[in-house]
N, C-alpha and C positions, 0 to 999 in steps of 0.2 A: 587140655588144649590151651595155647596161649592168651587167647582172648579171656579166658576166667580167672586169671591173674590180676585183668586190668579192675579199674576203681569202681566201684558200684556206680549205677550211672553212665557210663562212662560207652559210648560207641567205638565201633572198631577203628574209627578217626584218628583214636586217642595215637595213634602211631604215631602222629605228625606231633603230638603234644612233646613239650619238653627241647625239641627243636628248634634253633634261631640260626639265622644266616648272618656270619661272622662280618662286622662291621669292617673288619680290616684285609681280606683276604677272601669272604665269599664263600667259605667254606660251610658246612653242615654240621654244626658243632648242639653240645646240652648246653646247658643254660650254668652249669657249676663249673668251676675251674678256669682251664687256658684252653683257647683253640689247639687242638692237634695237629695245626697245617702250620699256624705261623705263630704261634704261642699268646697270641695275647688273649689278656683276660678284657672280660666283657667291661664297660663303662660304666660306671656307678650311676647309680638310679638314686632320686629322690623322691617323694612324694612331692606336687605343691599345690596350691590352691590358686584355680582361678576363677573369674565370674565368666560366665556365661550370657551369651546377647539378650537371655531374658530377665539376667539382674541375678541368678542362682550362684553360689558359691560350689566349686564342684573341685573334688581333691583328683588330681590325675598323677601318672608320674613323667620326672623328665626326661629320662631316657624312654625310649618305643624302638623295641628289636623285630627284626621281620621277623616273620615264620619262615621253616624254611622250605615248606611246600612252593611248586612252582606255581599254584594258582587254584580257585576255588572248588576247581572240578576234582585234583587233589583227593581234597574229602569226601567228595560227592559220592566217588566211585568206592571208597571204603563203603561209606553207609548205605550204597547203592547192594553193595556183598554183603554187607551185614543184614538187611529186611530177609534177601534171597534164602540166605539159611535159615535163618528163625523162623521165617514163615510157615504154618501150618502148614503138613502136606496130608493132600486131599488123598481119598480112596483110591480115588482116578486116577491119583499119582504114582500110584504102587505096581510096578511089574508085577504078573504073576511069578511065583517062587520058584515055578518050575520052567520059565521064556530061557529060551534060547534062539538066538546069543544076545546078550543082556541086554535088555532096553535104555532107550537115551535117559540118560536121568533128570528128575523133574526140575533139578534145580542146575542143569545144566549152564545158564545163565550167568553163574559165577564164573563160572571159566572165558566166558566170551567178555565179561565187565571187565576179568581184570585181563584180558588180554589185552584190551583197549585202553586200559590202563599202564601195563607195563610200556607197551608200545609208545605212549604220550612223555612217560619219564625214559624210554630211550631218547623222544626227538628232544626232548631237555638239556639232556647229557651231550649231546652232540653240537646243539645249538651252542654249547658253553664252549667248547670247542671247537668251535668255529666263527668266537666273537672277535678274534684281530683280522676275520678274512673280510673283505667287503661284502656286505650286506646282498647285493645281488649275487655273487659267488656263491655265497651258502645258499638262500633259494634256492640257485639253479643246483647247488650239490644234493640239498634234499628231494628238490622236485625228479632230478634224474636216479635217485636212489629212495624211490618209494614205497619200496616191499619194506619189509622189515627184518626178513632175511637177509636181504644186499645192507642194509643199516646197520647189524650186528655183525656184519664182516668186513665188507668193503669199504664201504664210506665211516668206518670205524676206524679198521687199518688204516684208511688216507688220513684220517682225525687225529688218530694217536697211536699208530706206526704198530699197534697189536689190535686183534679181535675182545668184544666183550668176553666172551669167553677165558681168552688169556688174561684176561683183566681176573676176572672172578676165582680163577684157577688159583693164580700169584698171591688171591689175600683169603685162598684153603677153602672156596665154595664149591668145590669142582662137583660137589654132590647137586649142587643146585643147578647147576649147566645144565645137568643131565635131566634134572626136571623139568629145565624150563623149554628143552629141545623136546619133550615126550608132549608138556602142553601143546608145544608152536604147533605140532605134529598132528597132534587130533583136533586142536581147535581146526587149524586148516581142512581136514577131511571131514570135519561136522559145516564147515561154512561149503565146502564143494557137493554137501549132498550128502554125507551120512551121520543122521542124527545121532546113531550109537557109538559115534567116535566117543562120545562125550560122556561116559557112565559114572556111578558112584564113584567109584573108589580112584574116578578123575577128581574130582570134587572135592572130595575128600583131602586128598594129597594138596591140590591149591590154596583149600583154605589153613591147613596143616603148615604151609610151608611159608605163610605171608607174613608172617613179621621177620622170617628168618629174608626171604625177600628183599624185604623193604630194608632190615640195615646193609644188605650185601651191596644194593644200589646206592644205599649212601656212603657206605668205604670205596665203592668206586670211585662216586661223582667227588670224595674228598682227595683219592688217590690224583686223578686229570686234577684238579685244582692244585695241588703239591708241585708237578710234574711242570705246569706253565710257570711256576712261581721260581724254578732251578732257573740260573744262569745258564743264558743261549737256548731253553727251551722253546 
């Protein structure tokens, strides 16, 4: 699994590590080399020393790159999936071997965090896309398109003249589409009242599938940042 890969230590956060929001263009770039949206390379850092209001001498550096998380909940929700799996499961937790048709699974929970998850880096994605519109236009575009069905099609197309889908397709995720329309699917019939929308080998697949996820949303969110940055777009 990909998470045994990462650093000893190291939470399923670690995704966001490595990650800075490009000085010159916004984009979602690593921290080695040139941006891949506008090429520049990152700004040279130095160590310096300053004092501190209680008299301490304290070495910081001069350059400070963002992160390129949109914000603290970001990681929240990783480490919020990350306890959910590792957490012991209890006796109680266990369908018997022979239940039909399979029981909701105990850790069902992951699926619903990161669906409120993905959902938050869609309104991201869109927000970005709709920063030359005035400010109450977008409001009102998000508040009138609140599902997140109508947000991954419609007020996507109006955003950027294709569906997320077409989006993901274009840079060879179309496997992940297909996953992420099988989540949208059961998380929804687990929230309308049937728990066993939601079984293991749901679970399984999502947490299987999340870093491959999480860089697909970021060739996205670099792809719309490329696309404003053309002539006349």
């Amino acid at each position: 699994m990909w998470y045994e890969t990462l650093p000893a230590g190291r939470s399923w956060a670690a995704l966001w590590s490595g990650y800075v929001l490009c000085s010159q263009c916004s984009a979602i770039r690593g921290t080695e080399g040139n941006c891949e949206v506008c090429g520049v390379s990152l700004p040279r850092s130095e160590f310096i020393a300053i004092r501190s209001d209680d008299g301490r001498k304290v070495t910081v550096p001069s350059v400070v790159l963002a992160g390129a998380e949109g914000r603290y909940e970001d990681w929240i929700y990783l480490q919020m999936m990350e306890r959910e799996w590792r957490r012991p499961r209890l006796e109680d937790d266990r369908p018997p071997a022979s239940s039909h048709p399979p029981e909701v699974s105990s850790r069902a929970a992951i699926v619903v965090l990161f669906w409120s998850y993905f959902e938050s880096r869609i309104e991201r994605l869109l927000r970005s896309g709709l920063a030359a519109v005035p400010p109450p236009i977008a409001e009102d575009l998000l508040r009138r398109y609140s599902s997140i069905g109508s947000r991954l099609d419609r007020l996507y197309r109006l955003t950027f003249e294709a569906t997320y889908a077409d989006d993901l397709r274009e840079l060879g995720f179309a496997d992940l589409w297909l996953h992420l329309a099988r989540v949208h699917e059961r998380r929804n019939a687990f929230a309308h009242g049937d728990p066993r929308a939601i079984d293991d080998p749901l679970v399984l697949s999502v947490v299987e599938m999340l870093r491959t996820e999480h860089e697909a949303w970021i060739a996205v969110f670099n792809k719309r940042v490329a696309h404003r940055r053309k002539p006349g777009s």
